[in-house]
SEPATOR-935151 format. One record per residue (C-alpha): residue number from 0; x, y, z. Coordinates in steps of 0.05 Angstrom, whole numbers, plus 5000, padded with zeros to 4 digits. Layout:
BEGIN
NUM | X | Y | Z
...
***
This chain:
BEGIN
0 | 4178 | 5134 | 5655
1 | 4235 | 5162 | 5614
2 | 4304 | 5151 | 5634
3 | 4355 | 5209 | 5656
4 | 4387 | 5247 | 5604
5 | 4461 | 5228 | 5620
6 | 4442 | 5159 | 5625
7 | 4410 | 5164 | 5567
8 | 4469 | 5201 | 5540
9 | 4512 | 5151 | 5560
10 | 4482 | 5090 | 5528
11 | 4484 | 5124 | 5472
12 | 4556 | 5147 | 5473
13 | 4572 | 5064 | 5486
14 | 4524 | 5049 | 5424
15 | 4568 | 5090 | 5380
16 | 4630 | 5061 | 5415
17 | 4614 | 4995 | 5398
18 | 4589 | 5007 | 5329
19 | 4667 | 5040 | 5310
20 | 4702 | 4980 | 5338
21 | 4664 | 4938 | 5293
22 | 4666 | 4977 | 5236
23 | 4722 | 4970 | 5181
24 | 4759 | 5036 | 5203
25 | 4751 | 5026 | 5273
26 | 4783 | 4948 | 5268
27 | 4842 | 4984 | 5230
28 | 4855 | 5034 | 5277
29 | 4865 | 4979 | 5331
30 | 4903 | 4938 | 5283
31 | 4950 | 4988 | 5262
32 | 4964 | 5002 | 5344
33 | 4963 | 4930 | 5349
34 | 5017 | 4913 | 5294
35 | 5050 | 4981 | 5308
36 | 5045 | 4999 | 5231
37 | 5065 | 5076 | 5242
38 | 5142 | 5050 | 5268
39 | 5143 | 4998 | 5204
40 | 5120 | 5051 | 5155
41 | 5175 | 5096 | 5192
42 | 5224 | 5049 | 5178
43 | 5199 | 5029 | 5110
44 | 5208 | 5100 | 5092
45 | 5282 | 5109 | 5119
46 | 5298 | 5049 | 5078
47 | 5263 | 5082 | 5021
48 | 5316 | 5146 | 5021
49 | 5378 | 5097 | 5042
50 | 5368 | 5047 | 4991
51 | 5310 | 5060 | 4943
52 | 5347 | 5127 | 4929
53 | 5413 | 5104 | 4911
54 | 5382 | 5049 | 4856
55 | 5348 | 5115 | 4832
56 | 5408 | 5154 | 4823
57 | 5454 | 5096 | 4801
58 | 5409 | 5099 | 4745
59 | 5395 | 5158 | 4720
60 | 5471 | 5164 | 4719
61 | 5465 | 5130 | 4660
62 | 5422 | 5181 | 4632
63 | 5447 | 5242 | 4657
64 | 5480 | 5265 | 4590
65 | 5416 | 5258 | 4549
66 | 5380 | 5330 | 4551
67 | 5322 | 5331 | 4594
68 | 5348 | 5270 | 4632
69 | 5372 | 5262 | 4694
70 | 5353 | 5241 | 4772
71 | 5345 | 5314 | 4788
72 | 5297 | 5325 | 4736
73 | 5264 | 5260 | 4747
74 | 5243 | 5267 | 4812
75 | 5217 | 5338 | 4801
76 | 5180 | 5318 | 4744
77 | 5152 | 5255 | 4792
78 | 5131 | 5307 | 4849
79 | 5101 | 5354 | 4791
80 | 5138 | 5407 | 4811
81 | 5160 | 5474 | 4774
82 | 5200 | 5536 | 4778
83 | 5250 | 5549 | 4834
84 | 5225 | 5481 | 4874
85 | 5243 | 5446 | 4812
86 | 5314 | 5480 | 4808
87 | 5328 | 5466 | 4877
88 | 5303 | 5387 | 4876
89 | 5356 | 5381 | 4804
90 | 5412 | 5429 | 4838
91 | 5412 | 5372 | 4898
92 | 5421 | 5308 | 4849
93 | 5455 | 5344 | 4796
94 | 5521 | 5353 | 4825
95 | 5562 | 5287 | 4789
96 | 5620 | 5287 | 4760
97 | 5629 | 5296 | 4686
98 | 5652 | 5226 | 4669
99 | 5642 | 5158 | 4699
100 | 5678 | 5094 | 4690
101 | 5638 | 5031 | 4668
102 | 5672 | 4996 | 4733
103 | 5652 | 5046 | 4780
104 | 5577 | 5045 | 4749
105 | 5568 | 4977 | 4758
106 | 5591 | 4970 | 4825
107 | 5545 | 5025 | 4833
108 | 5487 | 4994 | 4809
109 | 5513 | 4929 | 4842
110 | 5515 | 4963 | 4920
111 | 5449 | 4993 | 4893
112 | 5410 | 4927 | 4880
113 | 5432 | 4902 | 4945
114 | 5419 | 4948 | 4986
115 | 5340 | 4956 | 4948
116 | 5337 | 4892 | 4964
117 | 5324 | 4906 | 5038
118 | 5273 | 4953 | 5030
119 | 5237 | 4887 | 4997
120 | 5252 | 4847 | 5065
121 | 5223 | 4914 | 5099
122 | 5162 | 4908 | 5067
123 | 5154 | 4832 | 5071
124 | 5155 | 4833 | 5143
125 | 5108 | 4890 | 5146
126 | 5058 | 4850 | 5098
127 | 5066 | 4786 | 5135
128 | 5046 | 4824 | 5198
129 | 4985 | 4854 | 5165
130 | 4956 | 4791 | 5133
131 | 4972 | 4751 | 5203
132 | 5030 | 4709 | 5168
133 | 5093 | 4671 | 5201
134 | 5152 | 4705 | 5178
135 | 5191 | 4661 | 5128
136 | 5269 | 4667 | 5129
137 | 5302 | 4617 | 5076
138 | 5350 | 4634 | 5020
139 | 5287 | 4626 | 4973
140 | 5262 | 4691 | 5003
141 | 5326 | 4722 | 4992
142 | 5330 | 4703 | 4924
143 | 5258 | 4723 | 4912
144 | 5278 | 4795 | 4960
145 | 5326 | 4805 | 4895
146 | 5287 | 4782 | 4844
147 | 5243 | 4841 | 4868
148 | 5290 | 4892 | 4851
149 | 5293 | 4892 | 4778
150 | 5219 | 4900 | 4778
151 | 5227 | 4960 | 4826
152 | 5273 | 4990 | 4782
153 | 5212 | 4980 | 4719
154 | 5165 | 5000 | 4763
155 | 5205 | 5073 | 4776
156 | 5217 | 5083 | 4702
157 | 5143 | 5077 | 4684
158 | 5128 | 5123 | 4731
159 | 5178 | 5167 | 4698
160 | 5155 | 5150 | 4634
161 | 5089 | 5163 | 4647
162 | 5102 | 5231 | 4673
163 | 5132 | 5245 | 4609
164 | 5089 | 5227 | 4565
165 | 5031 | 5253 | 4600
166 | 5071 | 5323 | 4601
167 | 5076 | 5321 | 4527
168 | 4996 | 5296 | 4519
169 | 4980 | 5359 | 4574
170 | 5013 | 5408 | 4523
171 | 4985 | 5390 | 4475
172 | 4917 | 5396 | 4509
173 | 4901 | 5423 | 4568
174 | 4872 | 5383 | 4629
175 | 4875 | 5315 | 4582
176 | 4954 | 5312 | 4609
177 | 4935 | 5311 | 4685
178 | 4879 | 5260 | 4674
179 | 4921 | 5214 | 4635
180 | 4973 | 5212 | 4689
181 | 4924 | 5209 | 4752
182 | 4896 | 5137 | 4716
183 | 4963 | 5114 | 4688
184 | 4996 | 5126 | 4761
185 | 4946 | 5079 | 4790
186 | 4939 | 5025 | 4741
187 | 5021 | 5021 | 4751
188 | 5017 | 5023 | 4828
189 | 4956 | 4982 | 4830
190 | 4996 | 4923 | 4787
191 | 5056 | 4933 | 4826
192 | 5035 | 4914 | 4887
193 | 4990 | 4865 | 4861
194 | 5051 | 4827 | 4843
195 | 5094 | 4854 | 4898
196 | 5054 | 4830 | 4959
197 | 5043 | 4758 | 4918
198 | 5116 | 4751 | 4910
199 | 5143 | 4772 | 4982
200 | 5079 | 4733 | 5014
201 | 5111 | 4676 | 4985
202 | 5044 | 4658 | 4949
203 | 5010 | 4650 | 5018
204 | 4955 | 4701 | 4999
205 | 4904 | 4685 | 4925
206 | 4911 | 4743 | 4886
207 | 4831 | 4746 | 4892
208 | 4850 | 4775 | 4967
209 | 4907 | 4821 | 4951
210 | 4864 | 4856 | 4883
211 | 4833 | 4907 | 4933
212 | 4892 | 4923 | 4973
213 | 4932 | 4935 | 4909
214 | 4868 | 4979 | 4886
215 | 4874 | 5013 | 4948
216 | 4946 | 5024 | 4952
217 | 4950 | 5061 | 4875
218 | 4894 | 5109 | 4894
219 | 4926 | 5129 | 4962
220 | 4985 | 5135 | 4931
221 | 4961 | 5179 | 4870
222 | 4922 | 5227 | 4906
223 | 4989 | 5235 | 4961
224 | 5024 | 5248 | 4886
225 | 4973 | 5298 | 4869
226 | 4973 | 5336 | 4941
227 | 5043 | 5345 | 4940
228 | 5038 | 5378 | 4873
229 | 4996 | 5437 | 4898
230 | 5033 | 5440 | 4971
231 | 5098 | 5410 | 4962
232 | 5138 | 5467 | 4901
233 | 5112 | 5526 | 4966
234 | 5142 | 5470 | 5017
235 | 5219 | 5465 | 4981
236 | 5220 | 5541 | 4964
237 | 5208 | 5557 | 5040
238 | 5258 | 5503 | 5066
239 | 5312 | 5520 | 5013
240 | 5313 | 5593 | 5028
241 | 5312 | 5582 | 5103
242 | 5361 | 5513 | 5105
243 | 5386 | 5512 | 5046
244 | 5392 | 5443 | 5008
245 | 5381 | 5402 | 5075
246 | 5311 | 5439 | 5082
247 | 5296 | 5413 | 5007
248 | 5318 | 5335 | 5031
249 | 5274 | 5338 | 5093
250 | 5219 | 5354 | 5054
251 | 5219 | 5306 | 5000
252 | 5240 | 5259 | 5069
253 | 5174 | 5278 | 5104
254 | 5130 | 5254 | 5033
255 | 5162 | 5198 | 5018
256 | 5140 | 5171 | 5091
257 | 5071 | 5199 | 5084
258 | 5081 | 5148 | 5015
259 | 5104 | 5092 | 5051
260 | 5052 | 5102 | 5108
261 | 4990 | 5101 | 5053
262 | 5019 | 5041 | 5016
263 | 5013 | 4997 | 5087
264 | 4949 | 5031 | 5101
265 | 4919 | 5006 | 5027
266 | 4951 | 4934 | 5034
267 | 4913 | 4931 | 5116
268 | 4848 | 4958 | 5088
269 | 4861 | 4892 | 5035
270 | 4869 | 4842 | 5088
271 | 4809 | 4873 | 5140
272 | 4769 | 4862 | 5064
273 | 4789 | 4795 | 5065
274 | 4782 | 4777 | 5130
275 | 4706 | 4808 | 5134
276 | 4691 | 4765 | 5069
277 | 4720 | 4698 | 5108
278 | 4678 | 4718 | 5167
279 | 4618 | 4725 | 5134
280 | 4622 | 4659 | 5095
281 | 4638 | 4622 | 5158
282 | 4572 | 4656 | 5188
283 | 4533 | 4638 | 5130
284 | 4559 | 4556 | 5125
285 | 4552 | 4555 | 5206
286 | 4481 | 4581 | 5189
287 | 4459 | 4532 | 5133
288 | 4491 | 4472 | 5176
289 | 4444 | 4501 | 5234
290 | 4384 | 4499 | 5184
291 | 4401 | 4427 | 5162
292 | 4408 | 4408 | 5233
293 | 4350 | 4431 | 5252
294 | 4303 | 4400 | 5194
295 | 4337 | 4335 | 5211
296 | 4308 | 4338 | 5271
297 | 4244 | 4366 | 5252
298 | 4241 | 4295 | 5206
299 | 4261 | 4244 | 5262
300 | 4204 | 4283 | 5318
301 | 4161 | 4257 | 5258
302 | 4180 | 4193 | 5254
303 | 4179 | 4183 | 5332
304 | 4113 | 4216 | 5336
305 | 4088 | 4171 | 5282
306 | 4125 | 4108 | 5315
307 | 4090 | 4129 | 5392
308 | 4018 | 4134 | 5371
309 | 3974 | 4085 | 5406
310 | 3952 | 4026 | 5377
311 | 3873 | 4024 | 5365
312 | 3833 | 3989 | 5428
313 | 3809 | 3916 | 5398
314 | 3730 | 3910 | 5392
315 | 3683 | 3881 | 5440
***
């Protein structure tokens, strides 16, 4: 006899239930509830535009009398954009003044280094939480929180550089430009936070474990880079003409947390990675110790069987 339909129905509906809560997505959907990794990637990307953004335009200060330099330019060339988005993104960081005093620069770059180096204790916490990690506070992790920074400050100029360059390869021919730049972007990212999340772990994680969140985190982050190139020039042209230059900040705002949000969503699907790898060798030691077990018993039933036959009856 068949059973009901709904019943049926519903068995089935629990079958698929349990099959998502075991898969990979459905473990880091709880996990990112769990660890509340929408609030740290909010606050990872306010400390991007409070203190990443100053670092950025402390220095292209130092460039911003070379032609075709500049942290206005910069940053539009980083989101790809062109035209009147592009005027509007260089009109908001190109209002300095025409000279600056080496003092005032370096205390610039000074405030600017310091203050980077929280968004480095952001992220620390956020990837100690993700790979299940005490949180370390010591004035090694400070020191290693500013050690950071320089690297940061690499890591944004070979982005820029790469941009460039791939500008100048793209007009040269057509197509080759925007390939060049999709791989370059990643390797960069992908190397990045290869060393980032082994430095602000503290060591705590091999670099075997972190290679596929790193992976992870440069494609994410490339093809956000590469979505915001087609939507974001139509997004700053709206904003501008209906808010003026606020409308242009609270777009580039709204990407750089749909940035920060990828890069903990690459670095989690790392960690769920490693964790499914762990599990499995566990399961497969547990097994061979259960097979080893097992034939050791196997061998002494033998030897008591052999010790428990009866002795042969004596003649006559």
């Amino acid at each position: 006899m068949s059973l009901p339909v709904p019943r049926r129905t519903a068995r089935f509906v629990v079958r698929v239930r349990v099959r998502w809560e075991r898969s990979l997505p459905g473990v880091g959907v709880r996990r990112v509830r769990e660890l509340s990794l929408d609030t740290h990637a909010l606050a990872f990307g306010a400390q991007q535009l409070l203190c990443t953004a100053p670092l950025v335009v402390a220095v292209g200060a130092m460039f911003r009398h070379r032609p075709g330099h500049g942290t206005g330019i910069a940053i539009a060339r980083f989101f790809g954009l062109e035209g009147e988005s592009a005027r509007a993104v260089e009109g908001l960081f190109g209002r300095t003044s025409p000279s600056i005093g080496f003092w005032a620069l370096l205390l610039s770059l000074v405030t600017a280094v310091v203050f980077a180096a929280g968004v480095g204790a952001v992220q620390q916490r956020a990837f100690e939480l993700i790979w299940d990690l005490p949180t370390v506070r010591s004035v090694r992790t400070s020191v290693q929180q500013l050690a950071w920074v320089p690297v940061l400050t690499l890591f944004v100029l070979a982005l820029l550089v790469s941009s460039r360059l791939t500008a100048r390869l793209d007009a040269q021919s057509d197509g080759l430009g925007d390939a060049a730049m999709i791989v370059s972007r990643v390797v960069v990212v992908t190397l990045f936070y290869w060393w980032s999340q082994r430095l602000l772990l503290a060591r705590r994680v091999p670099w075997r474990d972190l290679l596929p969140g790193s992976i992870a985190i440069g494609v994410l982050t490339t093809g956000t880079l590469e979505v915001a190139h087609l939507i974001m020039p139509e997004q700053i042209t709206w904003q501008l003409h209906a808010y003026g230059p606020v409308g242009v900040v609270f777009v580039l705002s709204v990407w750089i947390v749909g940035v920060s949000t990828f890069i903990y969503a690459g670095a989690l699907f790392g960690a769920l990675l490693a964790e499914r790898r762990r599990e499995r060798a566990t399961a497969v030691l547990e097994a061979e110790v259960s097979v080893t077990e097992f034939d050791d018993l196997d061998d002494l039933d033998d030897v008591d069987g052999l010790g428990g036959l009866p002795a042969p009856a004596a003649a006559g």
